[in-house]
C-alpha positions as CSV (number, residue, x, y, z in Angstrom):
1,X,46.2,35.8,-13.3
2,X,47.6,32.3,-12.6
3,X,45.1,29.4,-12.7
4,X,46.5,26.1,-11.6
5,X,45.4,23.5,-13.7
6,X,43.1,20.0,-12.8
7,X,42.8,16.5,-14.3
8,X,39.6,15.9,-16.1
9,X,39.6,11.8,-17.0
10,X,42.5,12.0,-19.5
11,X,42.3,15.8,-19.8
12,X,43.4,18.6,-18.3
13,X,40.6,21.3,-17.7
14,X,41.0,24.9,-16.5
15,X,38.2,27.0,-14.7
16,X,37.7,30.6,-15.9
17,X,37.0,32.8,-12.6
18,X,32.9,34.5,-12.4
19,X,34.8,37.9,-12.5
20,X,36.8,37.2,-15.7
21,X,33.6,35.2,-17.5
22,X,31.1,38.1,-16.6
23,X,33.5,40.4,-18.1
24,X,33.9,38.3,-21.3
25,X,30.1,37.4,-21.4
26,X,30.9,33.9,-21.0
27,X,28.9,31.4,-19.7
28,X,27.9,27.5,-19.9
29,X,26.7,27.2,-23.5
30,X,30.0,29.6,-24.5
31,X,32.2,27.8,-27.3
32,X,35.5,28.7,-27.2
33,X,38.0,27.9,-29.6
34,X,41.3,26.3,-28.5
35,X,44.7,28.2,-30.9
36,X,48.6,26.6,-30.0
37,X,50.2,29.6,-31.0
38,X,54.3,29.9,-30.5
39,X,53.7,32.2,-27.4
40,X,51.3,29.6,-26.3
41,X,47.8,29.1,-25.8
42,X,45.4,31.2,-26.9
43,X,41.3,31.0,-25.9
44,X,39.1,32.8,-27.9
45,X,35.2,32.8,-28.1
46,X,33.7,31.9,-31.1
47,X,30.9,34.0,-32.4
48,X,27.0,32.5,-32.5
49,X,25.9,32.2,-35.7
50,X,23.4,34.5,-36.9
51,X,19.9,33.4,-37.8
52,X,20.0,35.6,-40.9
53,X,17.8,33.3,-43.0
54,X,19.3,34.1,-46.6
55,X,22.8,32.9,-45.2
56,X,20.7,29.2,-43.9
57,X,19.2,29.2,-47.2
58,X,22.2,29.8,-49.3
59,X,23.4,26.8,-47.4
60,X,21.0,24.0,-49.2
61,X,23.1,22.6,-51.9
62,X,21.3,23.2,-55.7
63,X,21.2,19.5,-55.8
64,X,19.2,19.3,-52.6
65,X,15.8,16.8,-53.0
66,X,13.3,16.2,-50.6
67,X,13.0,13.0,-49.2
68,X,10.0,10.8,-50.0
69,X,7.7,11.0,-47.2
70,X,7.2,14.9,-47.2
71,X,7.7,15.1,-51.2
72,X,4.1,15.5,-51.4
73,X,3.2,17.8,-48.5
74,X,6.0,20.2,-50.3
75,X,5.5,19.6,-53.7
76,X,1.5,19.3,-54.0
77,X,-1.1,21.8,-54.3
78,X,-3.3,23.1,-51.1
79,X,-6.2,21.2,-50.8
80,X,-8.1,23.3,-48.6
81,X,-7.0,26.2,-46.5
82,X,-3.4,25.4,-45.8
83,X,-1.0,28.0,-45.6
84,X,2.6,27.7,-46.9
């Protein structure tokens, strides 16, 4: 398939036809990934990031501290019916 590239500002932009982006399940919030390869270019998707919340947690650096103004609200005790 031959797509004729278009300037975009100091760019160059390319537009992926509906047929080949419904086939790819591509569409406007799709991050791609741009690799110069010696055969050329090569697009590929990048995978969403899973909301698996072990892998956010193990994220937080040990050193991690929270900041002053909700210090309290984490740190303190339940007052009355709060639920944490």
């Amino acid at each position: 398939m031959d797509i004729e590239l278009k300037k975009w500002g100091n760019s160059l932009g390319l537009r992926i036809p509906h047929r080949l982006a419904t086939s790819l399940d591509l569409d406007d919030t799709t991050v791609v990934e741009l690799l110069e390869t010696e055969e050329g270019l090569v697009i590929r998707k990048k995978k969403r990031p899973s909301a698996d919340l072990q892998a956010l947690l193990a994220t937080i650096p040990a050193d991690f501290t929270y900041p002053d103004d909700v210090k309290d609200f984490v740190e303190g005790e339940a007052i009355a019916r709060e639920m944490l």
